[in-house]
mmJSON file of the N, C-alpha and C atoms, coordinates in Angstrom:
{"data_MODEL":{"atom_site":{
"group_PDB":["ATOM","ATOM","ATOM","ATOM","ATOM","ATOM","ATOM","ATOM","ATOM","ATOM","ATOM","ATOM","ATOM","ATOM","ATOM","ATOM","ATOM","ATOM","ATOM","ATOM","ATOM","ATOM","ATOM","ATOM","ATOM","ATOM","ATOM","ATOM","ATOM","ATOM","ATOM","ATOM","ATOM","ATOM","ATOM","ATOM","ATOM","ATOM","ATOM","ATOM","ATOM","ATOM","ATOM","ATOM","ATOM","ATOM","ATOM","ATOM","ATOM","ATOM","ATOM","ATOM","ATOM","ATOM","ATOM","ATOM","ATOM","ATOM","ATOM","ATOM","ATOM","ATOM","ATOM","ATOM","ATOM","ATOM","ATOM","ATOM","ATOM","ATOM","ATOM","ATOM","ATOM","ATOM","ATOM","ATOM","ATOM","ATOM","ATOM","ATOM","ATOM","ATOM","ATOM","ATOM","ATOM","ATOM","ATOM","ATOM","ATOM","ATOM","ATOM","ATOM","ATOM","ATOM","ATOM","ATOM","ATOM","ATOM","ATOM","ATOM","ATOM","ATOM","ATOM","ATOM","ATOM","ATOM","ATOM","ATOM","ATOM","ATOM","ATOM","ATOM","ATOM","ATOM","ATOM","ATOM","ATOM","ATOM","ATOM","ATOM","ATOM","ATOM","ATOM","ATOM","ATOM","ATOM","ATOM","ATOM","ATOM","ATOM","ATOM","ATOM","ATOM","ATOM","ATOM","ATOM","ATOM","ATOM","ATOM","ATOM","ATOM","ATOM","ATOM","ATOM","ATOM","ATOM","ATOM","ATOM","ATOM","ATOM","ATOM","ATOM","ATOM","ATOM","ATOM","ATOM","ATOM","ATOM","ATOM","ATOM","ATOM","ATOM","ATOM","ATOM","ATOM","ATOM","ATOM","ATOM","ATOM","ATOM","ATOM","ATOM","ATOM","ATOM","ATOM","ATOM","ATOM","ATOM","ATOM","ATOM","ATOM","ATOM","ATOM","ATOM","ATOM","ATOM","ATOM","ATOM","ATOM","ATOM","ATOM","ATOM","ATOM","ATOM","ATOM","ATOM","ATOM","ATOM","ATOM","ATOM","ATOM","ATOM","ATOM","ATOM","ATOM","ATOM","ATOM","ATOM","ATOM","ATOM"],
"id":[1,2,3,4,5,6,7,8,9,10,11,12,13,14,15,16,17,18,19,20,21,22,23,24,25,26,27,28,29,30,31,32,33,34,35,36,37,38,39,40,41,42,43,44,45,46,47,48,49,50,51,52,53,54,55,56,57,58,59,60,61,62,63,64,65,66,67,68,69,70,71,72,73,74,75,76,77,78,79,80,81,82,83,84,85,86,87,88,89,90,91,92,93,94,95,96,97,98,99,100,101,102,103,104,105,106,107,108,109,110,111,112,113,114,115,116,117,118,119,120,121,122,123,124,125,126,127,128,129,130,131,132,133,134,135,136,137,138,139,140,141,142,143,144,145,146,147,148,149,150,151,152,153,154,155,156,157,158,159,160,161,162,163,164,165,166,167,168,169,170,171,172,173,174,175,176,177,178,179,180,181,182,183,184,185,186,187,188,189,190,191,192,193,194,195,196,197,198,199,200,201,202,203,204,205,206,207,208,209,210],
"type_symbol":["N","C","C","N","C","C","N","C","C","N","C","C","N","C","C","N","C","C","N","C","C","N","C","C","N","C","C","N","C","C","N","C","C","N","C","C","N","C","C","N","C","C","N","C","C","N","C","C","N","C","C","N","C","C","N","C","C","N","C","C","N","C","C","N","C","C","N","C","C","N","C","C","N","C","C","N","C","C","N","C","C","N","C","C","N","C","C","N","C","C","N","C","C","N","C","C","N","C","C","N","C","C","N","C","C","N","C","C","N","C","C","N","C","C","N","C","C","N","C","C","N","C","C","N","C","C","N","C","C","N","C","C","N","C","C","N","C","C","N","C","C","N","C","C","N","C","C","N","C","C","N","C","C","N","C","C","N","C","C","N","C","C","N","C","C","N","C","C","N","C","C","N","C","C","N","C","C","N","C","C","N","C","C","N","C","C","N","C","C","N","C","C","N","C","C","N","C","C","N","C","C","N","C","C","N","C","C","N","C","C"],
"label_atom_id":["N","CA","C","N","CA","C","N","CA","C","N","CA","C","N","CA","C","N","CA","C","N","CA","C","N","CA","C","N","CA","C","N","CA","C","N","CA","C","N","CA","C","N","CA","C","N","CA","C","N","CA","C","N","CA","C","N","CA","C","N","CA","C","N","CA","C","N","CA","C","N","CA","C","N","CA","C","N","CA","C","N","CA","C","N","CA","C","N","CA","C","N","CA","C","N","CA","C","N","CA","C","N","CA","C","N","CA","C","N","CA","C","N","CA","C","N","CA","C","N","CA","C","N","CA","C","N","CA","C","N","CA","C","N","CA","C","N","CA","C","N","CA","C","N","CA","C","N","CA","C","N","CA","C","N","CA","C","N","CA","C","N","CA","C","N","CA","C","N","CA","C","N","CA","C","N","CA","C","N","CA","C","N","CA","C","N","CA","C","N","CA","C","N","CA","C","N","CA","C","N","CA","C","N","CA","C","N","CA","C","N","CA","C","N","CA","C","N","CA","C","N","CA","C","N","CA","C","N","CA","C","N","CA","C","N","CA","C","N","CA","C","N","CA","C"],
"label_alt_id":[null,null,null,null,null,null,null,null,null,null,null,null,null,null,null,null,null,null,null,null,null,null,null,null,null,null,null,null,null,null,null,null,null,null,null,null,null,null,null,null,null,null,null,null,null,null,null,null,null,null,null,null,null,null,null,null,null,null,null,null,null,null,null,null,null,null,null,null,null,null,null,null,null,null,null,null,null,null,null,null,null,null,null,null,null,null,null,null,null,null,null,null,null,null,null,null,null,null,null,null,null,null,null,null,null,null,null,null,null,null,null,null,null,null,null,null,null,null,null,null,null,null,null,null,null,null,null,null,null,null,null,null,null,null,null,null,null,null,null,null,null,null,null,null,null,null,null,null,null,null,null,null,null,null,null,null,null,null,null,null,null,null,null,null,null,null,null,null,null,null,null,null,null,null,null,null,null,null,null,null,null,null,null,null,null,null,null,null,null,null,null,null,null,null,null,null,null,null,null,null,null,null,null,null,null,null,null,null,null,null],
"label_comp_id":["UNK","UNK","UNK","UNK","UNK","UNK","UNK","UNK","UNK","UNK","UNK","UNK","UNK","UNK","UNK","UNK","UNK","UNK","UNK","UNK","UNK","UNK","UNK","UNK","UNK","UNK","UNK","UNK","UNK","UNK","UNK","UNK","UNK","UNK","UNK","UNK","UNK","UNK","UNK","UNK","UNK","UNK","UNK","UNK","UNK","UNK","UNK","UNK","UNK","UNK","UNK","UNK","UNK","UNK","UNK","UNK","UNK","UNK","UNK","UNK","UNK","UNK","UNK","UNK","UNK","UNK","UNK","UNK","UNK","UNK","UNK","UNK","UNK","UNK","UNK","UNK","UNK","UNK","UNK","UNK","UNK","UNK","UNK","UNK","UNK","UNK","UNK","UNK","UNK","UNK","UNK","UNK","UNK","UNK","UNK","UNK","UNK","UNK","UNK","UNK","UNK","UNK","UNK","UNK","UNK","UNK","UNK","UNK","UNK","UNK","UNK","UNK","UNK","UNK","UNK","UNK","UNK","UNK","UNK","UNK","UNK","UNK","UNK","UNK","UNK","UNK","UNK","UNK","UNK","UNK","UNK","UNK","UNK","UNK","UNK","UNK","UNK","UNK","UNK","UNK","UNK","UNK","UNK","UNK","UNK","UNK","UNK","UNK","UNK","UNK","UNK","UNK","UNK","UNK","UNK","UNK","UNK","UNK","UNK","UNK","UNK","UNK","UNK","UNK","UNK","UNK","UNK","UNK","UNK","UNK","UNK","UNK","UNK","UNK","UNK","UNK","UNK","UNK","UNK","UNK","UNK","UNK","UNK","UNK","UNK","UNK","UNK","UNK","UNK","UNK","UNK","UNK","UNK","UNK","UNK","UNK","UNK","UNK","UNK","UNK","UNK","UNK","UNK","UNK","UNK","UNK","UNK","UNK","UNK","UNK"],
"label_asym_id":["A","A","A","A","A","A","A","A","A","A","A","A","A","A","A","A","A","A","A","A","A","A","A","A","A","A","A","A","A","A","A","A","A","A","A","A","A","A","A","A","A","A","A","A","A","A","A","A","A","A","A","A","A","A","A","A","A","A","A","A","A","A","A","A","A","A","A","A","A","A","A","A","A","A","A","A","A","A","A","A","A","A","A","A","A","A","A","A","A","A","A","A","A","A","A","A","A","A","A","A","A","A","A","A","A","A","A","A","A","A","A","A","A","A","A","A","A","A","A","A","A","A","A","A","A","A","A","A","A","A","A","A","A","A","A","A","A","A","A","A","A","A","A","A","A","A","A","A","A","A","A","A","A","A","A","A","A","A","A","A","A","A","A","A","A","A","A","A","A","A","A","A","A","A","A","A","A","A","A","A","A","A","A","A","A","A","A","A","A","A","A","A","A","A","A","A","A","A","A","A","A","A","A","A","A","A","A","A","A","A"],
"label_entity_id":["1","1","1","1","1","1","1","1","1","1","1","1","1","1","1","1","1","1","1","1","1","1","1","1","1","1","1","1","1","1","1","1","1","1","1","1","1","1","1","1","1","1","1","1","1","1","1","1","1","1","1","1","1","1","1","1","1","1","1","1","1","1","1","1","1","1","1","1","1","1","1","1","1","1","1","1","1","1","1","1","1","1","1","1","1","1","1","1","1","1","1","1","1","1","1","1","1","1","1","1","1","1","1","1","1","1","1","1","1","1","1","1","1","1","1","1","1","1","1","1","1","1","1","1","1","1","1","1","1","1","1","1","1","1","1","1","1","1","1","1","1","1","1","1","1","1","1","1","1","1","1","1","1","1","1","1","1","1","1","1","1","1","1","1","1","1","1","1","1","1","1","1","1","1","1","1","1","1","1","1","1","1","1","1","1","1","1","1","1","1","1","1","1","1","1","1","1","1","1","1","1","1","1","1","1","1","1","1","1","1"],
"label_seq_id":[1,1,1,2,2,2,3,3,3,4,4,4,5,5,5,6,6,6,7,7,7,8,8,8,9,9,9,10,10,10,11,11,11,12,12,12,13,13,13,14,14,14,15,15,15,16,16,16,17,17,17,18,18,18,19,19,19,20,20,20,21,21,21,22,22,22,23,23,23,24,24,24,25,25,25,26,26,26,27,27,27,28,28,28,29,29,29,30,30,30,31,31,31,32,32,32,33,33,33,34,34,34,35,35,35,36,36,36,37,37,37,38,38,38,39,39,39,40,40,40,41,41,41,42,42,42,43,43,43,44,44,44,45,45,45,46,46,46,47,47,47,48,48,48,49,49,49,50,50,50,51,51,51,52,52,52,53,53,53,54,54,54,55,55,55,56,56,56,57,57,57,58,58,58,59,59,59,60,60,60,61,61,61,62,62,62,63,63,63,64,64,64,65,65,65,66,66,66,67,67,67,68,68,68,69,69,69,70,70,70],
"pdbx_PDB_ins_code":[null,null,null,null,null,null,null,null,null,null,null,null,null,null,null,null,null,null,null,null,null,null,null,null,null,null,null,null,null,null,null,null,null,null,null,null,null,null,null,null,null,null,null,null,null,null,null,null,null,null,null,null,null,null,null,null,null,null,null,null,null,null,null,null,null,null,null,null,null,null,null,null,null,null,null,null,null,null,null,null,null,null,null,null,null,null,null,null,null,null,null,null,null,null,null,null,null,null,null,null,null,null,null,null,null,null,null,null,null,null,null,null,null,null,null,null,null,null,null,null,null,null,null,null,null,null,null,null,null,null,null,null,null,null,null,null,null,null,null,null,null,null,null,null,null,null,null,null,null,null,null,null,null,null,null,null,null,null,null,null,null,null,null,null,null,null,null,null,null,null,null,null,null,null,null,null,null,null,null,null,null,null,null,null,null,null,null,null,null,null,null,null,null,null,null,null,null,null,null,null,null,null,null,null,null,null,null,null,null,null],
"Cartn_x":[0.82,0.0,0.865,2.069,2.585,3.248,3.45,4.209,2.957,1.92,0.745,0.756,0.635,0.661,1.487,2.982,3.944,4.212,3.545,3.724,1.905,0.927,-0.249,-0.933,-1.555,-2.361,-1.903,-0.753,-0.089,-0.211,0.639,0.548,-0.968,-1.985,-3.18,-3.796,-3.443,-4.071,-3.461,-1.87,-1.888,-1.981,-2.119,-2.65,-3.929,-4.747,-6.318,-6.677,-5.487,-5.674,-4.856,-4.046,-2.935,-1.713,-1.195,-0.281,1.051,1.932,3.002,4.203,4.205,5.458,5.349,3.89,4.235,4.877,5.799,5.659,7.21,7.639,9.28,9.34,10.32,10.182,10.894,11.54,12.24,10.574,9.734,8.984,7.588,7.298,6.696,7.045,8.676,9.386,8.899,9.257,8.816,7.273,6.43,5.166,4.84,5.161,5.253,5.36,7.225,7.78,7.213,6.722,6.23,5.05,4.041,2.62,1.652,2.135,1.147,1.759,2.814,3.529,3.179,3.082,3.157,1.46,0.747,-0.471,-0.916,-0.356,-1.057,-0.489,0.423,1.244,0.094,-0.237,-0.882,-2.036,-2.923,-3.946,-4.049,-2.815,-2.707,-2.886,-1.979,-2.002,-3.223,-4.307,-5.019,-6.06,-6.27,-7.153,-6.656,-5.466,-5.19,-5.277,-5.34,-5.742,-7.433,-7.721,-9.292,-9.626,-9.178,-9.683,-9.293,-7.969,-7.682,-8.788,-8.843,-9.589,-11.013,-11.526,-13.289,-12.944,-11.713,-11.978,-11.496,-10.624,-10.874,-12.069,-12.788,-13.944,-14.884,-15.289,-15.959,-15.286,-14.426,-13.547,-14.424,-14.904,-15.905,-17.208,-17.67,-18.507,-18.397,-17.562,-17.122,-17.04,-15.85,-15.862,-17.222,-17.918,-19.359,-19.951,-20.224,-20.866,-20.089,-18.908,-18.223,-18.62,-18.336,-18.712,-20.287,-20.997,-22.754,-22.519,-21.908,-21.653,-21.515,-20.208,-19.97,-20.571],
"Cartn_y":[-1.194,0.0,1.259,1.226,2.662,2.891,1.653,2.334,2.31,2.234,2.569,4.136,3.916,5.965,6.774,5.975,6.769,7.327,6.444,6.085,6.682,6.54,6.706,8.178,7.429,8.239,9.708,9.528,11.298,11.891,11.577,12.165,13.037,12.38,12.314,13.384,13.244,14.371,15.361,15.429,16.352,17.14,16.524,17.633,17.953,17.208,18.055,18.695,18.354,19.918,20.923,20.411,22.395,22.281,20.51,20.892,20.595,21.331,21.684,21.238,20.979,20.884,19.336,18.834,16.78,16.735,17.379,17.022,16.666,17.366,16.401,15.716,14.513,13.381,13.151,14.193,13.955,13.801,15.416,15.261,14.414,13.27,12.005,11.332,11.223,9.57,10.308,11.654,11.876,11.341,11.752,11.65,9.876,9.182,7.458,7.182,7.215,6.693,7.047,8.496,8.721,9.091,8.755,8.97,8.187,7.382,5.953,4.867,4.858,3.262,3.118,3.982,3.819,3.415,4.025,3.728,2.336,2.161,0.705,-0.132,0.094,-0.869,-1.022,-0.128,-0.39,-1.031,-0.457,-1.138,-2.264,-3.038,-4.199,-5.004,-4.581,-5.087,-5.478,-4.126,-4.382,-5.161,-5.294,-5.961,-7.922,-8.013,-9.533,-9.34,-8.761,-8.848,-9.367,-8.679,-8.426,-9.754,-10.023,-11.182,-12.551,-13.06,-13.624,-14.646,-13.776,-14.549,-15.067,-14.381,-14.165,-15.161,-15.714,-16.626,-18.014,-18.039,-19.56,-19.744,-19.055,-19.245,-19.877,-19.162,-19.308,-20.497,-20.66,-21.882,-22.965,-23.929,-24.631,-24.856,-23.326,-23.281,-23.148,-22.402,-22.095,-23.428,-24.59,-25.677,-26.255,-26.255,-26.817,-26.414,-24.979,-24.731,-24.696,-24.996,-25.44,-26.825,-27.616,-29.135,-29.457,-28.586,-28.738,-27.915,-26.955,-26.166,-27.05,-28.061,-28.815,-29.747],
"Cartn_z":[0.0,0.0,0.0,0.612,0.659,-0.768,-1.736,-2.711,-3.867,-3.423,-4.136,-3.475,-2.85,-2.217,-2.691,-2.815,-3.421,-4.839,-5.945,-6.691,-7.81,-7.112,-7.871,-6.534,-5.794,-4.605,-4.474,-3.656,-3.13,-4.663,-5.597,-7.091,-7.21,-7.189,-7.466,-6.706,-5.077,-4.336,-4.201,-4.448,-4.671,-5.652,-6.863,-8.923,-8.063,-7.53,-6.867,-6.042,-4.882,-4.029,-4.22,-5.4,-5.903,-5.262,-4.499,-3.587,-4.639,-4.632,-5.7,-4.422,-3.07,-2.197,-2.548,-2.968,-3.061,-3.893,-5.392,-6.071,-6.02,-5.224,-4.378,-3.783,-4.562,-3.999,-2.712,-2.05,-0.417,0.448,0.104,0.654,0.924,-0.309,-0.65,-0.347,-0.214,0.618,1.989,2.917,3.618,4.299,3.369,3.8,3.922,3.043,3.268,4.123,4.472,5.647,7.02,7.283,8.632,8.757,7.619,7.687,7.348,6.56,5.477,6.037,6.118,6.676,8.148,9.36,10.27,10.628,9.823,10.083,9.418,8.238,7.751,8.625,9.172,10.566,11.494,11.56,13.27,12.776,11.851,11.111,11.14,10.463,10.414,11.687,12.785,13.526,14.729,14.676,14.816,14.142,12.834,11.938,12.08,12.789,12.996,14.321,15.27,16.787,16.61,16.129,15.961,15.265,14.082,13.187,13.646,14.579,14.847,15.571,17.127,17.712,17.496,16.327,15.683,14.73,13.84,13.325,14.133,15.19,15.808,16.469,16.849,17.572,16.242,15.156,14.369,13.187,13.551,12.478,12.287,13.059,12.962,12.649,12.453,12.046,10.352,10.052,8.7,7.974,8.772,7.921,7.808,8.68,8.502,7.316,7.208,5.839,4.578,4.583,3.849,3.075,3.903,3.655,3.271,3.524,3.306,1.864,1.459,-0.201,-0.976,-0.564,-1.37,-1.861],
"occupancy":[1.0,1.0,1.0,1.0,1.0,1.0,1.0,1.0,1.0,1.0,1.0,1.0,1.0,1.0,1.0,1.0,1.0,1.0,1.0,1.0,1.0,1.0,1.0,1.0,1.0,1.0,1.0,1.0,1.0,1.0,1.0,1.0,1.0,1.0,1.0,1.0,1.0,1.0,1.0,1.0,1.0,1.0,1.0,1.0,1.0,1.0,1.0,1.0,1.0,1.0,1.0,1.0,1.0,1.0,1.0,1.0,1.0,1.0,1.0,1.0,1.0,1.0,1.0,1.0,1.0,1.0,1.0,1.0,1.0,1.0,1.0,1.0,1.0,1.0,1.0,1.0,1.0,1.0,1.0,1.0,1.0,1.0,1.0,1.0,1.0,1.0,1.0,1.0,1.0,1.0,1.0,1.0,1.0,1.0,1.0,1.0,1.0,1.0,1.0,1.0,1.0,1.0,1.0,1.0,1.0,1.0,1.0,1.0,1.0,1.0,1.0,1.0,1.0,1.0,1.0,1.0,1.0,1.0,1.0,1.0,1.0,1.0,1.0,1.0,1.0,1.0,1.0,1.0,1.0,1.0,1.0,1.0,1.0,1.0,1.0,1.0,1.0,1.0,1.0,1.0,1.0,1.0,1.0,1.0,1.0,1.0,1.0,1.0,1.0,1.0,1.0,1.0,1.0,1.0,1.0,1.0,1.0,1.0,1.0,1.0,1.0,1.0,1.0,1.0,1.0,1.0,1.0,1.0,1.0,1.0,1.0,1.0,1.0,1.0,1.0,1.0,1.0,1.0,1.0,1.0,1.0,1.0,1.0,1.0,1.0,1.0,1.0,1.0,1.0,1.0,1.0,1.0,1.0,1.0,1.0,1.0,1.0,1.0,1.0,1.0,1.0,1.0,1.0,1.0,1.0,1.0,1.0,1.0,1.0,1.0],
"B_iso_or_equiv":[0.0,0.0,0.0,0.0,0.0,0.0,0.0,0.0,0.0,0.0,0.0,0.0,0.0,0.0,0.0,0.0,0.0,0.0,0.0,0.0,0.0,0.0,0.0,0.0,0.0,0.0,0.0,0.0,0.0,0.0,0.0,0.0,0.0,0.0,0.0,0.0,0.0,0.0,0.0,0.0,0.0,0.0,0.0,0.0,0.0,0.0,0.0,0.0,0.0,0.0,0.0,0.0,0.0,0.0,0.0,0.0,0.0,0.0,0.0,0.0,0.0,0.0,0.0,0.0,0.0,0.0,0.0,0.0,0.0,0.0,0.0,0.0,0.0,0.0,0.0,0.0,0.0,0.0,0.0,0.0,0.0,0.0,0.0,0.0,0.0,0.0,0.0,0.0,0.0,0.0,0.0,0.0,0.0,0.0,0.0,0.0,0.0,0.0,0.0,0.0,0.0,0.0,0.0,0.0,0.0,0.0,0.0,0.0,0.0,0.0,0.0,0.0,0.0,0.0,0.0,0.0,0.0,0.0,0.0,0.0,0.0,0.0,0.0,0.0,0.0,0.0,0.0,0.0,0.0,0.0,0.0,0.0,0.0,0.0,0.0,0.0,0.0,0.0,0.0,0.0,0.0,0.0,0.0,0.0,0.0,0.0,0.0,0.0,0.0,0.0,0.0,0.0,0.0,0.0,0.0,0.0,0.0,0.0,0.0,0.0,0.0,0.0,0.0,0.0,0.0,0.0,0.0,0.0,0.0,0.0,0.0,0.0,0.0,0.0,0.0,0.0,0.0,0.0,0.0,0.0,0.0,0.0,0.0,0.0,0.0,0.0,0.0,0.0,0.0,0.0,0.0,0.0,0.0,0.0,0.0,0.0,0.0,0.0,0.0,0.0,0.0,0.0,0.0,0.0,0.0,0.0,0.0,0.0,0.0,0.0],
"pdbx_formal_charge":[null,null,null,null,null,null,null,null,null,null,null,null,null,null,null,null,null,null,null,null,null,null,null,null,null,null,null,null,null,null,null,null,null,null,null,null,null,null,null,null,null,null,null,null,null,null,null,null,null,null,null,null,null,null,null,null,null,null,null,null,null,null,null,null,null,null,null,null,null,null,null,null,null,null,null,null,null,null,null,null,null,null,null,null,null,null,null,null,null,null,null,null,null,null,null,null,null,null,null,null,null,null,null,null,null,null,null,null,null,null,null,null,null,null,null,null,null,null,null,null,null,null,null,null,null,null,null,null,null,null,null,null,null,null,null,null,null,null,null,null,null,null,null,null,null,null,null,null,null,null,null,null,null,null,null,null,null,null,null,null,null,null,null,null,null,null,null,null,null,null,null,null,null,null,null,null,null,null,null,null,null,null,null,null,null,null,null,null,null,null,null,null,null,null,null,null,null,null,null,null,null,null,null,null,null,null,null,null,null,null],
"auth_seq_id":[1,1,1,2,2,2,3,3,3,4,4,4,5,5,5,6,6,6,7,7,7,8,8,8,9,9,9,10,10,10,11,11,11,12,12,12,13,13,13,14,14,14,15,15,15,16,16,16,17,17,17,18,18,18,19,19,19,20,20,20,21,21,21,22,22,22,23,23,23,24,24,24,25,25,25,26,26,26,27,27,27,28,28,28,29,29,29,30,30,30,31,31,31,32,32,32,33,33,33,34,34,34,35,35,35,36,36,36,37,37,37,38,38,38,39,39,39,40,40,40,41,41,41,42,42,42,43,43,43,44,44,44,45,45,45,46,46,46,47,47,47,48,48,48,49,49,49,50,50,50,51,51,51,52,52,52,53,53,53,54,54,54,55,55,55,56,56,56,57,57,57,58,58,58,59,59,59,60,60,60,61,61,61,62,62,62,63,63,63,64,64,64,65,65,65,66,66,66,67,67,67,68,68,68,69,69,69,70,70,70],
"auth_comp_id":["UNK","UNK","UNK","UNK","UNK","UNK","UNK","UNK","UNK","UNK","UNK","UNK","UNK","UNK","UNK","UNK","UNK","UNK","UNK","UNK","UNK","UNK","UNK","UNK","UNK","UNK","UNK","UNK","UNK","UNK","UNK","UNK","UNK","UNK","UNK","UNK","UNK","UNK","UNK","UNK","UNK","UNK","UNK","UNK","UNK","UNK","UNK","UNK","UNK","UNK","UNK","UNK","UNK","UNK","UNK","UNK","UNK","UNK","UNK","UNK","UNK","UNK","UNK","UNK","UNK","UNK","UNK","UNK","UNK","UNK","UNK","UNK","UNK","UNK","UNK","UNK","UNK","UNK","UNK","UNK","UNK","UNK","UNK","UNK","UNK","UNK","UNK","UNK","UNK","UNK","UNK","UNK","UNK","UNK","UNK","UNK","UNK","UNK","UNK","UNK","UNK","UNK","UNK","UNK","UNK","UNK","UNK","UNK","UNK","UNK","UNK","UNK","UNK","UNK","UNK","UNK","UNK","UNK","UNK","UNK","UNK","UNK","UNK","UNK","UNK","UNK","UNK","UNK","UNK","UNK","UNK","UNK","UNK","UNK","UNK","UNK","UNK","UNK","UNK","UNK","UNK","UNK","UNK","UNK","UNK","UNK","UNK","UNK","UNK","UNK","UNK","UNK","UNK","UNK","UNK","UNK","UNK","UNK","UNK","UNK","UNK","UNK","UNK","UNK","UNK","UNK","UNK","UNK","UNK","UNK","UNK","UNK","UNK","UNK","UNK","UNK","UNK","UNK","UNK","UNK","UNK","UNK","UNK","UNK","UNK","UNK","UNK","UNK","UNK","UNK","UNK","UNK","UNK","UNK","UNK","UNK","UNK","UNK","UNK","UNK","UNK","UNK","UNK","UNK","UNK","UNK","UNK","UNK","UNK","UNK"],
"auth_asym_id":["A","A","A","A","A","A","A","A","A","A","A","A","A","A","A","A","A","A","A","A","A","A","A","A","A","A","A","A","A","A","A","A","A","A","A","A","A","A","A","A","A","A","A","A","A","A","A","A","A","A","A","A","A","A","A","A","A","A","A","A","A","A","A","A","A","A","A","A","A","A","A","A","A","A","A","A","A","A","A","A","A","A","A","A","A","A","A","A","A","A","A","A","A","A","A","A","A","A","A","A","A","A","A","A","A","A","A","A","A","A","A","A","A","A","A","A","A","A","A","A","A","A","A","A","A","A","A","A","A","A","A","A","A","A","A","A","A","A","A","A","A","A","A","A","A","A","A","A","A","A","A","A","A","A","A","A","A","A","A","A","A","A","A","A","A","A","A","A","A","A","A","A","A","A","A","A","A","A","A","A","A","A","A","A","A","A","A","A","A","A","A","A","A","A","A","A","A","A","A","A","A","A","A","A","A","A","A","A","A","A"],
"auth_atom_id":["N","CA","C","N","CA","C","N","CA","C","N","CA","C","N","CA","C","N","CA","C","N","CA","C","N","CA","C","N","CA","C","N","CA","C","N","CA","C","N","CA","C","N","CA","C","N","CA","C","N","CA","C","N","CA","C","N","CA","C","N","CA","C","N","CA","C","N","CA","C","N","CA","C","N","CA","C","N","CA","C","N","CA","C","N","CA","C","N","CA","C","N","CA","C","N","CA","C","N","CA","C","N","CA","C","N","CA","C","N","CA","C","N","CA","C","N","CA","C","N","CA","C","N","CA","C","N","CA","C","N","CA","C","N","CA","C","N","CA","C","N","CA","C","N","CA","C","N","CA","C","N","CA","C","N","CA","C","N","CA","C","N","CA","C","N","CA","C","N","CA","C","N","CA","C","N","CA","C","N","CA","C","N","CA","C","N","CA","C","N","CA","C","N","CA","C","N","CA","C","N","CA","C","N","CA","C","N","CA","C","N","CA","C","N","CA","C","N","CA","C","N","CA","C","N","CA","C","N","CA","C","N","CA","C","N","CA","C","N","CA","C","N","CA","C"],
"pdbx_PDB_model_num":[1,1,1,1,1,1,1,1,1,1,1,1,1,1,1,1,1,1,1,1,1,1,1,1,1,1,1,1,1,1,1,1,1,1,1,1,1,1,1,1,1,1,1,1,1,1,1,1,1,1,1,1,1,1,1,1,1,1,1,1,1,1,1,1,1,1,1,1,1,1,1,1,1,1,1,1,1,1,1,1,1,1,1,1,1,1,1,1,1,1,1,1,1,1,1,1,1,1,1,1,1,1,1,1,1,1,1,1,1,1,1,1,1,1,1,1,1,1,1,1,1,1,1,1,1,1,1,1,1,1,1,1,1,1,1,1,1,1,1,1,1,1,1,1,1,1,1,1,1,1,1,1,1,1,1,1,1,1,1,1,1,1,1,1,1,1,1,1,1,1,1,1,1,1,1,1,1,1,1,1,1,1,1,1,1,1,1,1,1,1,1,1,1,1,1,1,1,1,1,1,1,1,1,1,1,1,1,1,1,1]
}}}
């Protein structure tokens, strides 16, 4: 995701909000490294805290309707 940001996204918002300082790349590696990366980090980490325990609980149930699809 961040070198989708780097690479397509930031580009993008900034031609639409007029911002002419993104269009250096110190200040885009800037904005990645200590603004997009740190957050899809934590994201992540919460989104497998969270998903983790909701799918062993529910694991058994899943294979169940699994095996009745088939």
């Amino acid at each position: 995701m961040s070198v989708l940001n780097y690479l397509v996204i930031l580009p993008i918002y900034a031609w639409f909000m007029g911002m002419e300082d993104m269009k250096i790349e110190s200040v885009k590696r800037f904005a990645v490294l200590y603004g997009v990366l740190p957050f899809n980090l934590l994201k992540g980490i919460i989104v497998a805290l969270v998903f983790v325990p909701i799918y062993t609980k529910t694991r058994t149930w899943i294979e169940q309707k699994q095996a009745n699809f088939s």
